[in-house]
N, CA, C and O atoms as CSV, one atom per row, in Angstrom:
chain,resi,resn,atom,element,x,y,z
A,1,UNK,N,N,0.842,-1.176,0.000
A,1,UNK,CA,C,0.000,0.000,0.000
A,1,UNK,C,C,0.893,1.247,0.000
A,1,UNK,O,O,1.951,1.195,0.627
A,2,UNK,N,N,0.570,2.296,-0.614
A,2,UNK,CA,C,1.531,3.470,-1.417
A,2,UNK,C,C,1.385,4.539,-0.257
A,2,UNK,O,O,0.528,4.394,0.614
A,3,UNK,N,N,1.989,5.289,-0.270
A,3,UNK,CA,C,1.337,6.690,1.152
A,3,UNK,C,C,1.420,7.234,0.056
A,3,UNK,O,O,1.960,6.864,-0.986
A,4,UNK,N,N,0.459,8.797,0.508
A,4,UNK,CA,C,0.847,9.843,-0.183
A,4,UNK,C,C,2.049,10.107,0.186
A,4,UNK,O,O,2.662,9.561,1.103
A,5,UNK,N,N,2.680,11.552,-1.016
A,5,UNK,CA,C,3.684,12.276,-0.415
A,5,UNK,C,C,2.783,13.694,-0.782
A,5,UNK,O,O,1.801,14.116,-1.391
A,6,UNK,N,N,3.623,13.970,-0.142
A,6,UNK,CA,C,2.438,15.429,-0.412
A,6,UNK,C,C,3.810,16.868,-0.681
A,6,UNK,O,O,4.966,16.677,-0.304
A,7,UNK,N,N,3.594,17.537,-1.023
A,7,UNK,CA,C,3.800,18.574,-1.627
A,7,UNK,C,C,3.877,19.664,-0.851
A,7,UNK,O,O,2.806,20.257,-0.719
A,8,UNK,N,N,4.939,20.181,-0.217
A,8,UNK,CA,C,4.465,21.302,0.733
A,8,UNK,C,C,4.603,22.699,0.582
A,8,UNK,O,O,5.099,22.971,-0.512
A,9,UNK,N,N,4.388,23.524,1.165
A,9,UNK,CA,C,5.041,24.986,0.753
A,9,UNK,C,C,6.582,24.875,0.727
A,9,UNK,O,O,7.412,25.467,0.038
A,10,UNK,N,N,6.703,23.982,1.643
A,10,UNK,CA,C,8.454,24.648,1.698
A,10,UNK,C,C,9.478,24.199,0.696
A,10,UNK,O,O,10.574,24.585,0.291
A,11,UNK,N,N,8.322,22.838,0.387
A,11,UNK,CA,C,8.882,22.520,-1.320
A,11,UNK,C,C,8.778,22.964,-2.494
A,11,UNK,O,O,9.532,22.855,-3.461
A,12,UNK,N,N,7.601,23.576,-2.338
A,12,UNK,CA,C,7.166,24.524,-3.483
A,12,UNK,C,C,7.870,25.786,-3.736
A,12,UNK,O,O,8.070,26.130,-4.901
A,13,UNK,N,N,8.273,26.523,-2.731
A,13,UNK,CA,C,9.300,27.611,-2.819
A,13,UNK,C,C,10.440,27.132,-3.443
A,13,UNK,O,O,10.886,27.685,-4.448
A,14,UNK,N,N,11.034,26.001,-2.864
A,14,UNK,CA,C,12.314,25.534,-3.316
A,14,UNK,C,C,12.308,25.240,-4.853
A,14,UNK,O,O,13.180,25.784,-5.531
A,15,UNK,N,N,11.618,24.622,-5.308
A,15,UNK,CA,C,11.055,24.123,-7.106
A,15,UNK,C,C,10.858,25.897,-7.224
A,15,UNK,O,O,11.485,25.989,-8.279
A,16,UNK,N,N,10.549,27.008,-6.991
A,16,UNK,CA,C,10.502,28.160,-7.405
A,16,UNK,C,C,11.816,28.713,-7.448
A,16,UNK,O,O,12.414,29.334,-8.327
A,17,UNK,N,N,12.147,28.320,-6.224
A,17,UNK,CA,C,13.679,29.192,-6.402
A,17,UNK,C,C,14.455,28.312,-7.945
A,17,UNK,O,O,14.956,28.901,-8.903
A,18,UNK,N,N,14.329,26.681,-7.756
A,18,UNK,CA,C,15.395,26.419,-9.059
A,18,UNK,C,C,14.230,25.100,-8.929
A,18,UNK,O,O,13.951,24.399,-7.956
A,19,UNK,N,N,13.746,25.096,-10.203
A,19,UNK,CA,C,12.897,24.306,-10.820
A,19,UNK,C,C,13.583,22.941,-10.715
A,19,UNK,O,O,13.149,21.920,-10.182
A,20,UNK,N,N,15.135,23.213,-11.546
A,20,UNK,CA,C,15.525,21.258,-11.529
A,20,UNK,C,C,15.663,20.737,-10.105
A,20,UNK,O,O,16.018,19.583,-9.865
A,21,UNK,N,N,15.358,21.670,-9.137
A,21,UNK,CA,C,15.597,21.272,-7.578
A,21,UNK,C,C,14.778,19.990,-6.825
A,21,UNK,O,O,14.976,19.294,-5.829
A,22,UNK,N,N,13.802,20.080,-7.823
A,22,UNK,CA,C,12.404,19.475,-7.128
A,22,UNK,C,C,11.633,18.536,-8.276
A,22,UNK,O,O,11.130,19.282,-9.116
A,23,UNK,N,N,11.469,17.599,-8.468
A,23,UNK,CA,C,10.545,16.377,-9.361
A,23,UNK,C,C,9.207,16.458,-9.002
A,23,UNK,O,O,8.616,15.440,-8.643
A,24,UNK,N,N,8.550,17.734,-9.061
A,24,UNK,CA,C,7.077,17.559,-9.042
A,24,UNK,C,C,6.158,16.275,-9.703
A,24,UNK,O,O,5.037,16.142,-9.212
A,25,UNK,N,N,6.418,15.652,-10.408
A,25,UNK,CA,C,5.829,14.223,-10.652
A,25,UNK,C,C,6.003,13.482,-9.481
A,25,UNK,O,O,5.159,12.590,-9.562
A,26,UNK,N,N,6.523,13.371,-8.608
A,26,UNK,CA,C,6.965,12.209,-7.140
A,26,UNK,C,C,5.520,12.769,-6.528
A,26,UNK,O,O,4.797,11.776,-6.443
A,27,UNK,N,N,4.871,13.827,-6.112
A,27,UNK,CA,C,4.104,13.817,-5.248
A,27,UNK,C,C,2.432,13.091,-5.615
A,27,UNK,O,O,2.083,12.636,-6.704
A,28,UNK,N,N,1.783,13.152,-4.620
A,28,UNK,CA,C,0.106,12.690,-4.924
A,28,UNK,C,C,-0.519,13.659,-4.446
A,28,UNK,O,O,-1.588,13.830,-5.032
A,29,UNK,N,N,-0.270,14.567,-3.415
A,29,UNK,CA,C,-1.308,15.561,-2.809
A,29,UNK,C,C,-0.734,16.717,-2.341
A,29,UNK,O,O,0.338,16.768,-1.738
A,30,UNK,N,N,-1.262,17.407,-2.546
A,30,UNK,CA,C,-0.525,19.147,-1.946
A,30,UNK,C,C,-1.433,19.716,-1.190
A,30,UNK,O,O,-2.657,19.606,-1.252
A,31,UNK,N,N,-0.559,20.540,-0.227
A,31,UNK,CA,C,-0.985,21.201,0.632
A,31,UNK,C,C,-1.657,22.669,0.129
A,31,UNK,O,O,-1.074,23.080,-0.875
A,32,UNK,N,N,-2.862,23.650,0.640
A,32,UNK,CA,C,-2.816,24.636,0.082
A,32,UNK,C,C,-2.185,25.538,-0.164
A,32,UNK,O,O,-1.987,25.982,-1.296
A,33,UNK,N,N,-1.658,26.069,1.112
A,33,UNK,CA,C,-0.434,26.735,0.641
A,33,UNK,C,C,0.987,26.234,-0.061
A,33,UNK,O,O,1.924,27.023,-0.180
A,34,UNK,N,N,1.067,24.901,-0.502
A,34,UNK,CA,C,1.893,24.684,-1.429
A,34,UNK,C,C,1.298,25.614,-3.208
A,34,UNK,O,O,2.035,26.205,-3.997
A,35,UNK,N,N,0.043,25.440,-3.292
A,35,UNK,CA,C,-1.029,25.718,-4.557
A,35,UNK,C,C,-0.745,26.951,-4.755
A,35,UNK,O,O,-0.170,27.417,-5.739
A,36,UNK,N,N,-1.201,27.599,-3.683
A,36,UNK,CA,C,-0.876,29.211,-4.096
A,36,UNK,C,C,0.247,29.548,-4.296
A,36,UNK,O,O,0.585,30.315,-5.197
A,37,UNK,N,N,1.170,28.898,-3.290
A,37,UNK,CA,C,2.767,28.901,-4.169
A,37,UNK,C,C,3.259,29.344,-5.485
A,37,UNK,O,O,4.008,30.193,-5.968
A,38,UNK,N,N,2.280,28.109,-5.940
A,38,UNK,CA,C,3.103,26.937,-6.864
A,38,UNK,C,C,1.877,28.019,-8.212
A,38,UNK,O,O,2.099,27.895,-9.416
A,39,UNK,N,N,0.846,28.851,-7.763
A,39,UNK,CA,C,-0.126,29.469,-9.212
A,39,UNK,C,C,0.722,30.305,-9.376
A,39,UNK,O,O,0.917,30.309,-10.591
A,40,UNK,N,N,1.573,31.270,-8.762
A,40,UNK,CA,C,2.635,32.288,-8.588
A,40,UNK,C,C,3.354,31.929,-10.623
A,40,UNK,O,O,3.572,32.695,-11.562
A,41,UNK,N,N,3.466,30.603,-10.476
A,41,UNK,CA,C,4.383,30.134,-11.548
A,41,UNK,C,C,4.259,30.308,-12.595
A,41,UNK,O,O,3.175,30.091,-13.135
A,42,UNK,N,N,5.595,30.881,-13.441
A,42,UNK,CA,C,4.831,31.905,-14.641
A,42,UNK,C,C,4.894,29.900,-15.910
A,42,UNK,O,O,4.189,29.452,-16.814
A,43,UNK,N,N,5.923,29.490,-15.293
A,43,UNK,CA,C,6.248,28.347,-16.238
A,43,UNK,C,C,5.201,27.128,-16.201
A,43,UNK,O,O,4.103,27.287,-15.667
A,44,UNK,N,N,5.629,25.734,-16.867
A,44,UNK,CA,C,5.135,24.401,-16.990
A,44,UNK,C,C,5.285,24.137,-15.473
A,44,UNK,O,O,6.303,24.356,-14.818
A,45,UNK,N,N,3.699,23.454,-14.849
A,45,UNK,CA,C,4.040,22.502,-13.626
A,45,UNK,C,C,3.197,21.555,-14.331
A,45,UNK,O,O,2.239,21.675,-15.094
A,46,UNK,N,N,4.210,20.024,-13.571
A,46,UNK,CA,C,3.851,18.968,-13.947
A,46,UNK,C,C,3.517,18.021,-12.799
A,46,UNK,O,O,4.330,17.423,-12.094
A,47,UNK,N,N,2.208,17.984,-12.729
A,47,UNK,CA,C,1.735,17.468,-11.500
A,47,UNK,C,C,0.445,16.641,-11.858
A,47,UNK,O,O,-0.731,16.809,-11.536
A,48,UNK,N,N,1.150,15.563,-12.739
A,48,UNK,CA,C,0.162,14.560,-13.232
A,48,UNK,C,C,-0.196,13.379,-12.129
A,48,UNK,O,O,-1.031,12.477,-12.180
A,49,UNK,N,N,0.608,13.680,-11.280
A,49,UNK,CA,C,0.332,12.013,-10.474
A,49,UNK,C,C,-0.154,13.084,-9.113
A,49,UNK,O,O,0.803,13.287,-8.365
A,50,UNK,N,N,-1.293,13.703,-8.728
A,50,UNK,CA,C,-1.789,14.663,-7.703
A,50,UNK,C,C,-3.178,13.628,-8.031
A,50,UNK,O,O,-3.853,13.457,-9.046
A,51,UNK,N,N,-3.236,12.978,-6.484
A,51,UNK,CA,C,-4.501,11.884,-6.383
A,51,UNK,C,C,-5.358,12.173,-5.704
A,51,UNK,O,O,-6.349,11.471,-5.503
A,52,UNK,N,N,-4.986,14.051,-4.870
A,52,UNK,CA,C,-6.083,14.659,-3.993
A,52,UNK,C,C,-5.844,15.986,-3.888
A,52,UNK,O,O,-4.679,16.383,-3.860
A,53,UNK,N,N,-6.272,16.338,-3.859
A,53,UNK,CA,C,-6.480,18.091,-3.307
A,53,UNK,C,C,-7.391,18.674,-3.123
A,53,UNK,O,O,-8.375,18.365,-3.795
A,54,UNK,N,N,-7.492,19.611,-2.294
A,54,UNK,CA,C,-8.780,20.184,-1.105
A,54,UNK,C,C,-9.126,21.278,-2.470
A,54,UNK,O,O,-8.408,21.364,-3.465
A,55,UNK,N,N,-10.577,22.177,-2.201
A,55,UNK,CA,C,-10.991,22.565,-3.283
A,55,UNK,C,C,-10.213,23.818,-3.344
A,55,UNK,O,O,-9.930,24.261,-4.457
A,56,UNK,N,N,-9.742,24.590,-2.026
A,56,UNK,CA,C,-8.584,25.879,-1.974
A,56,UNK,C,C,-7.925,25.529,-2.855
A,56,UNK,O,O,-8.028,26.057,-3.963
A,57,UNK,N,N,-6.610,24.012,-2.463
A,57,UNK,CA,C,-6.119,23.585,-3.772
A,57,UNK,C,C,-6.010,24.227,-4.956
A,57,UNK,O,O,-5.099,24.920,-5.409
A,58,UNK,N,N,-7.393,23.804,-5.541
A,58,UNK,CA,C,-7.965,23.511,-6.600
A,58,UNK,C,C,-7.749,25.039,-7.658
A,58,UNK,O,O,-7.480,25.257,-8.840
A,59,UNK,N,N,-8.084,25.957,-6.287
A,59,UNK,CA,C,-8.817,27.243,-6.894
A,59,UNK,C,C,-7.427,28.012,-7.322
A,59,UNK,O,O,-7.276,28.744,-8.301
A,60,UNK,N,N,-6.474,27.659,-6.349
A,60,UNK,CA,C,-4.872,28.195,-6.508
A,60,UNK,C,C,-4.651,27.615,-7.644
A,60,UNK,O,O,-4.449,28.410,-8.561
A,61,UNK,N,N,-4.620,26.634,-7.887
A,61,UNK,CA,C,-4.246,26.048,-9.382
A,61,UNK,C,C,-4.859,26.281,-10.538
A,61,UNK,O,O,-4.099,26.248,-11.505
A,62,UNK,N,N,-6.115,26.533,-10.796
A,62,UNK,CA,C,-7.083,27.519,-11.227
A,62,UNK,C,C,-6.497,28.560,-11.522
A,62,UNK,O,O,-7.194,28.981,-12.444
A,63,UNK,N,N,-5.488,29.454,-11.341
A,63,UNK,CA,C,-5.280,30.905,-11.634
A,63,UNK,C,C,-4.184,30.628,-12.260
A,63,UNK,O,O,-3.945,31.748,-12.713
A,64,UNK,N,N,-3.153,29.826,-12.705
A,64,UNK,CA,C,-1.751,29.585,-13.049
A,64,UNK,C,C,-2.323,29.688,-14.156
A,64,UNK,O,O,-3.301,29.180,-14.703
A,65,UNK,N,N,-1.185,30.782,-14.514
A,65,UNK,CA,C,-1.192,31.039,-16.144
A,65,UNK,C,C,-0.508,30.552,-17.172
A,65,UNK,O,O,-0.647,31.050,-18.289
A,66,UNK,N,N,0.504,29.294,-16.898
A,66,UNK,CA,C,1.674,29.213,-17.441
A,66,UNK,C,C,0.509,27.235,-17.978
A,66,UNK,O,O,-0.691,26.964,-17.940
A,67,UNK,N,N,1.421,26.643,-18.275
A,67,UNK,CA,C,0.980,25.531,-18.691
A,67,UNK,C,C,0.568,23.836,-17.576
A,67,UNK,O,O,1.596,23.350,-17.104
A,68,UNK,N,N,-0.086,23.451,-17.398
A,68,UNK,CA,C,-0.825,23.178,-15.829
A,68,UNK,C,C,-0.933,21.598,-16.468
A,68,UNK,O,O,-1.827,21.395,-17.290
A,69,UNK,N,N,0.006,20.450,-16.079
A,69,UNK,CA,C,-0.270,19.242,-16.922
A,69,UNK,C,C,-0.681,18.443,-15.101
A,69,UNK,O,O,0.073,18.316,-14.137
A,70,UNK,N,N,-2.113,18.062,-15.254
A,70,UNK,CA,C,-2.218,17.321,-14.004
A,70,UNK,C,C,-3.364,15.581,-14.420
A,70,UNK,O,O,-3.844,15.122,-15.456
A,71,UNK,N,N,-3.356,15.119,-12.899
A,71,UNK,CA,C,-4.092,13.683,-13.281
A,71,UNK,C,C,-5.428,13.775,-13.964
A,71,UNK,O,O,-5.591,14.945,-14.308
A,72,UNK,N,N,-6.443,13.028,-14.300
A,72,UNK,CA,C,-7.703,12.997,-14.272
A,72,UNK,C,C,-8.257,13.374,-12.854
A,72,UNK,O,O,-9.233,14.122,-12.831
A,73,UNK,N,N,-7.749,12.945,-11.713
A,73,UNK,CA,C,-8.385,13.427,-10.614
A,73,UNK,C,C,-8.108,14.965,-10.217
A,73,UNK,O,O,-8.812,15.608,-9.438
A,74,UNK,N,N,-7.135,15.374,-10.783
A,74,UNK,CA,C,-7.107,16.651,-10.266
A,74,UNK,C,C,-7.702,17.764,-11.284
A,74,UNK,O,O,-7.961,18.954,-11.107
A,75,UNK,N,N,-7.816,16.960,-12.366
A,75,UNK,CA,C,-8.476,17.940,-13.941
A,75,UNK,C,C,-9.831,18.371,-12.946
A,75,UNK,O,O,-9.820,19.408,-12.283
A,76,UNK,N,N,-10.421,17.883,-12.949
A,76,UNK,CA,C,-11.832,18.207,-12.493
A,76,UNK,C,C,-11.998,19.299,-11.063
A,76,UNK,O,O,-12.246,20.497,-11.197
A,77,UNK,N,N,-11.868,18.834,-10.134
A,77,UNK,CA,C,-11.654,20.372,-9.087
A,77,UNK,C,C,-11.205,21.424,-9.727
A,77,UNK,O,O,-11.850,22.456,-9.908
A,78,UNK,N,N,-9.538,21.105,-10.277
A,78,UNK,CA,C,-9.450,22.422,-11.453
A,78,UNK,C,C,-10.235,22.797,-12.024
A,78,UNK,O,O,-10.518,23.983,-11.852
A,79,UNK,N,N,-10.962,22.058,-12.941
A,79,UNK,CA,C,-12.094,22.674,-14.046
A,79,UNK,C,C,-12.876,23.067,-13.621
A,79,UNK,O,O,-13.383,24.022,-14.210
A,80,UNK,N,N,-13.435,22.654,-12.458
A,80,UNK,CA,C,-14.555,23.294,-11.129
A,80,UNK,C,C,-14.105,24.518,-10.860
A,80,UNK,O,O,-14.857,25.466,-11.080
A,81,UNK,N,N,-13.116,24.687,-10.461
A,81,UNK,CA,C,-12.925,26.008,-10.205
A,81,UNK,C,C,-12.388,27.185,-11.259
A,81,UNK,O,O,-12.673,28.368,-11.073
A,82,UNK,N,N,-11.786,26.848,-12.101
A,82,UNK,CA,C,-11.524,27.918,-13.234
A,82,UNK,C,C,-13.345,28.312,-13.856
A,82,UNK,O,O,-13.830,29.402,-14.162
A,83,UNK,N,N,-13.960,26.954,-13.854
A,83,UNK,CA,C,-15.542,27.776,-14.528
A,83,UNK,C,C,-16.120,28.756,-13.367
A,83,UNK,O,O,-16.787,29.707,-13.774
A,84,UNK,N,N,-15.907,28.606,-11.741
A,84,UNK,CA,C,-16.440,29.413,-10.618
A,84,UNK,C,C,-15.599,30.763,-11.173
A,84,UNK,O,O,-16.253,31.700,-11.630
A,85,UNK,N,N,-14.331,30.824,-11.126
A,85,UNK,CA,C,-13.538,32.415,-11.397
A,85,UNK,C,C,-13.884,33.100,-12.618
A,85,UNK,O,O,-13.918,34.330,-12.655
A,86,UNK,N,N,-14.221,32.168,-13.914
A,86,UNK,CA,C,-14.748,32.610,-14.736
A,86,UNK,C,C,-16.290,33.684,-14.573
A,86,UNK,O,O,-16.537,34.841,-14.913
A,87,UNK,N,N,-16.973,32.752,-13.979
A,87,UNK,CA,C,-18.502,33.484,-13.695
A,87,UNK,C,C,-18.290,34.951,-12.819
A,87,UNK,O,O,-18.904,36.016,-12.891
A,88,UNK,N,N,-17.164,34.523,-11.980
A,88,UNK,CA,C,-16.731,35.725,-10.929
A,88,UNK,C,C,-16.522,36.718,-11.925
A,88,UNK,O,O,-17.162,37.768,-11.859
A,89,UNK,N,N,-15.455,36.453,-13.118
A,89,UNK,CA,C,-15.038,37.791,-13.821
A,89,UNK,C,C,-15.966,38.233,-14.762
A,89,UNK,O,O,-15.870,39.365,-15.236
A,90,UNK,N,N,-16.925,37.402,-15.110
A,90,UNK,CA,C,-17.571,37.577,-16.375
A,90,UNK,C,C,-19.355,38.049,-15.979
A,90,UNK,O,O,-20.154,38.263,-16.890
């Protein structure tokens, strides 16, 4: 049986300060304030293997403007929440 690893802020800063620092594919779940971190990011995050995240999460990841490659489980909260910010702006 697998644990999560989870994703934290203090890792997320570090992958900000120097991207090759950190293998964002290793994790399954992030913390929120890892998210808001990590929307900051003007570049590619690759966070295809993310098997949970709270809907804050969701909404931080939601605002990243740069290119956002994540699981089927995490597509959807995302997509949940980019259509909520949408209605907000529109």
């Amino acid at each position: 049986m697998s644990k999560d690893k989870i994703l934290t802020k203090a890792i997320a800063e570090e992958f900000l300060k120097d991207e090759d620092s950190v293998d964002l594919t290793s994790f399954t779940s992030i913390e929120d304030a890892a998210a808001q971190a990590l929307s900051q990011h003007q570049g590619w995050l690759y966070l295809a293997y993310l098997t949970s995240l709270s809907d804050k999460a969701a909404e931080a990841l939601a605002q990243h403007k740069g290119v956002l490659n994540l699981s089927d489980k995490a597509k959807e909260p995302v997509g949940r929440a980019r259509k909520r910010l949408a209605k907000k702006k529109g």
